[in-house]
TITI-489724 format. One record per residue (C-alpha): x, y, z; residue in one letter. Coordinates in nm, 4 decimals, decimal comma. Layout:
<atom><c1>X</c1><c2>Y</c2><c3>Z</c3><gupa>A</gupa></atom>
...
This chain:
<atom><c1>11,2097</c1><c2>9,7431</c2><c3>13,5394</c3><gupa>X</gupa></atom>
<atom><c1>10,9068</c1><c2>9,6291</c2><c3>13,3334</c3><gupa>X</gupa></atom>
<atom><c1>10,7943</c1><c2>9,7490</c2><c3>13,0152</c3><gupa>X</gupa></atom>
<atom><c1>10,4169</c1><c2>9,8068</c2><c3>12,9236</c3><gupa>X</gupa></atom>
<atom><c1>10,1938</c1><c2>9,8798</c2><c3>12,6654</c3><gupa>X</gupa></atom>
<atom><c1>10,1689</c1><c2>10,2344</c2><c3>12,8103</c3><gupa>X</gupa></atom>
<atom><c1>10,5507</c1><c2>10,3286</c2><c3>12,9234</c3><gupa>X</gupa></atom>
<atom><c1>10,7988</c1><c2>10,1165</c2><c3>13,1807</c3><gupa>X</gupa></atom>
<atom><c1>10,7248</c1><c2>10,0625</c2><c3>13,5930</c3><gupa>X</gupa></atom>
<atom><c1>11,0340</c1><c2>10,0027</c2><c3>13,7928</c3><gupa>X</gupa></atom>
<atom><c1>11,0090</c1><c2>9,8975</c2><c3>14,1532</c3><gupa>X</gupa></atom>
<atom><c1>11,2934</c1><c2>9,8014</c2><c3>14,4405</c3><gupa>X</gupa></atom>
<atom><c1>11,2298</c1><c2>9,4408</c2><c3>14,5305</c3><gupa>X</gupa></atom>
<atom><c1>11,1406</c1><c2>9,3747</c2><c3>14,8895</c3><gupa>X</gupa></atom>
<atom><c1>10,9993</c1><c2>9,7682</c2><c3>14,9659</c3><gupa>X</gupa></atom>
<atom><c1>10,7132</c1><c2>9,9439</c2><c3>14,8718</c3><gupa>X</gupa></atom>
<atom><c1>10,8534</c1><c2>10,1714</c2><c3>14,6216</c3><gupa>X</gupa></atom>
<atom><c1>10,7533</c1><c2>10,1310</c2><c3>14,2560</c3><gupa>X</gupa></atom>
<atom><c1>10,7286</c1><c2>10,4705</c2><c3>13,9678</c3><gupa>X</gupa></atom>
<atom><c1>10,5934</c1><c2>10,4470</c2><c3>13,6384</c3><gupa>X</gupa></atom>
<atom><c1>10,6454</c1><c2>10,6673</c2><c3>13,3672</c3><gupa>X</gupa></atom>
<atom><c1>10,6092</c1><c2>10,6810</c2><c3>12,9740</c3><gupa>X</gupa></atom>
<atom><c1>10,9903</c1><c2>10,6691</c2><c3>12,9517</c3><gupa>X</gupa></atom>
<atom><c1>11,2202</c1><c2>10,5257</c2><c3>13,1285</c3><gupa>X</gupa></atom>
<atom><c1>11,3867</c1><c2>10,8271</c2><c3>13,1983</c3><gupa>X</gupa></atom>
<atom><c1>11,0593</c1><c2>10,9428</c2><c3>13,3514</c3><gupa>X</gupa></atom>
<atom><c1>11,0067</c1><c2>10,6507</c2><c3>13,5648</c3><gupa>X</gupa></atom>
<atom><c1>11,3450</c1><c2>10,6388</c2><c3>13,6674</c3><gupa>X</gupa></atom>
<atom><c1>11,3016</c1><c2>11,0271</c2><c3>13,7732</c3><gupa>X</gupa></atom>
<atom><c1>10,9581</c1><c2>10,9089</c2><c3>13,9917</c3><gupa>X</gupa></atom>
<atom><c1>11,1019</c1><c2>10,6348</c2><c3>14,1301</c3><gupa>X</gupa></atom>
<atom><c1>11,4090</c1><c2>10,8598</c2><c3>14,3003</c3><gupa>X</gupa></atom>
<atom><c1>11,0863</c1><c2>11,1042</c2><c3>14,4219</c3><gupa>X</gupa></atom>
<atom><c1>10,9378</c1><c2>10,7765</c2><c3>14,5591</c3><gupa>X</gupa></atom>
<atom><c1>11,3071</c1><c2>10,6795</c2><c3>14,7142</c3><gupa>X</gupa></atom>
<atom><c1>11,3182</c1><c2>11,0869</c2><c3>14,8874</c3><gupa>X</gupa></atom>
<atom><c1>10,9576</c1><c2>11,0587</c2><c3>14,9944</c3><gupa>X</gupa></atom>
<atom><c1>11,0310</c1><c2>10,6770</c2><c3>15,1639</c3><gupa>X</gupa></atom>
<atom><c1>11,3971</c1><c2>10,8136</c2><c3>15,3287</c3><gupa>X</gupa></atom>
<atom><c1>11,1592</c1><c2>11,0888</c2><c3>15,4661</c3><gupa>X</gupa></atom>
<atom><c1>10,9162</c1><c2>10,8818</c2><c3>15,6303</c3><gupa>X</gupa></atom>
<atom><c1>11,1511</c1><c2>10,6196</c2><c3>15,7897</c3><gupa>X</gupa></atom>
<atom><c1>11,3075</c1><c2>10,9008</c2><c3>15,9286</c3><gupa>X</gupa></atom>
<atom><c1>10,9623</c1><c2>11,0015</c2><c3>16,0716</c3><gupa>X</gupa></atom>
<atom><c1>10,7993</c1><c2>10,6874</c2><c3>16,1947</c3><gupa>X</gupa></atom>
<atom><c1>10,8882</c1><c2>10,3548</c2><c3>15,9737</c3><gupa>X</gupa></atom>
<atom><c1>11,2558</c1><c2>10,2979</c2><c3>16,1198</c3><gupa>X</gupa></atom>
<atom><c1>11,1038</c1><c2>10,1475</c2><c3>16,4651</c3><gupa>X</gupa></atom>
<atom><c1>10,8795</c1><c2>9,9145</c2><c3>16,2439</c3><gupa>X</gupa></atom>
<atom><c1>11,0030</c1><c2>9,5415</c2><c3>16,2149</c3><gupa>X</gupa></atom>
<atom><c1>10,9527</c1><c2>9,5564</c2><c3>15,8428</c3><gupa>X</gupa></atom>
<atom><c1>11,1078</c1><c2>9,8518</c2><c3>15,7464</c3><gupa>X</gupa></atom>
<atom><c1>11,4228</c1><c2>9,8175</c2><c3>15,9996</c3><gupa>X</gupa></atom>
<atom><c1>11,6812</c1><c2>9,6631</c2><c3>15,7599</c3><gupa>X</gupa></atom>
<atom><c1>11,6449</c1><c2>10,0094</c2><c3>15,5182</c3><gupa>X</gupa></atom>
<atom><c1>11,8395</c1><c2>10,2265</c2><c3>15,6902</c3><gupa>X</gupa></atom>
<atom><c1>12,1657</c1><c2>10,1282</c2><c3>15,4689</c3><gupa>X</gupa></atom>
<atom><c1>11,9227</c1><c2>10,2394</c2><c3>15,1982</c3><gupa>X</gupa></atom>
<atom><c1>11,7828</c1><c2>10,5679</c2><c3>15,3304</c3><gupa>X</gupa></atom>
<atom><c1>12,1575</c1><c2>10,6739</c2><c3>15,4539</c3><gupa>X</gupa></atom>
<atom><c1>12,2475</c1><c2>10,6016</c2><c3>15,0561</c3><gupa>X</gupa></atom>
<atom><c1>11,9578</c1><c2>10,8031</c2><c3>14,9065</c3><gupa>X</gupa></atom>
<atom><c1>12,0500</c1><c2>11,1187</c2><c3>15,1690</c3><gupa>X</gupa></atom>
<atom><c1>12,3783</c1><c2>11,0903</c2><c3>15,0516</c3><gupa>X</gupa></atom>
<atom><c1>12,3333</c1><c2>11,0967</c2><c3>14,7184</c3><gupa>X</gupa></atom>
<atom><c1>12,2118</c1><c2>11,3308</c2><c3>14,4498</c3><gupa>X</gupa></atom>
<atom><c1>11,9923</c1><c2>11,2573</c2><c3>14,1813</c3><gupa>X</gupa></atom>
<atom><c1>12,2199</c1><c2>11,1721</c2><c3>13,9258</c3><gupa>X</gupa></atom>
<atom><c1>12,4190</c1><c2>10,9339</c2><c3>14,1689</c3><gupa>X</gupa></atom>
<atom><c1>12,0954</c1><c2>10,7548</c2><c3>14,2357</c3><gupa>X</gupa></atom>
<atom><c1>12,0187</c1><c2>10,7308</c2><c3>13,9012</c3><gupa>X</gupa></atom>
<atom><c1>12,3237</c1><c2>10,5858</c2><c3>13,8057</c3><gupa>X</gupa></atom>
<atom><c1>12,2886</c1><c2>10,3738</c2><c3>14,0743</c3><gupa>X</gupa></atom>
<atom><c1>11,9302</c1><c2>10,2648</c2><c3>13,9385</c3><gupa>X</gupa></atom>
<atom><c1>12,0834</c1><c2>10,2270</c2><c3>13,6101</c3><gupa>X</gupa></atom>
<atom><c1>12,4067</c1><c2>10,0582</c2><c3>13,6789</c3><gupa>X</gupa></atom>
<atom><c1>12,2388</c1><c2>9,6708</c2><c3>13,6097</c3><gupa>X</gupa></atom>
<atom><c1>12,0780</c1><c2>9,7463</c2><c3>13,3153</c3><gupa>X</gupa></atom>
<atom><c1>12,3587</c1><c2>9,9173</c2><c3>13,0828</c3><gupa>X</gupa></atom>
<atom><c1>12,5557</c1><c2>9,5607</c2><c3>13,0509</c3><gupa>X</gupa></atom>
């Protein structure tokens, strides 16, 4: 989670899924879009590819999960 001149970007490290937003609210909120949108498409063609292989732990947690769970989840580092 970075914060800008403009509003906070928060990314996972190692996968290509990054939100921004002018909150952090709001980028946390883009950021689980980004997580339902990259659960969808390893389900549709990126779980055969080499670099995408070790998500499915990942994508079985965000279909599990609501958005409130995932944001807690998100959010659970950076409240201590």
């Amino acid at each position: 989670m970075l914060s800008e001149d403009d509003g906070w970007s928060v990314f996972i490290p190692g996968l290509p899924i990054a939100a921004d937003g002018p909150t952090v609210h709001e980028a946390v909120t883009e950021l689980i879009a980004a997580l339902r949108e990259y659960a969808d498409d390893w389900h549709d063609h990126l779980l055969d590819a080499p670099n995408h292989r070790e998500s499915r732990e990942l994508v079985r947690l965000v279909g599990l999960s609501d958005d409130d769970e995932l944001r807690e989840w998100l959010m659970k580092d950076k409240a201590r």
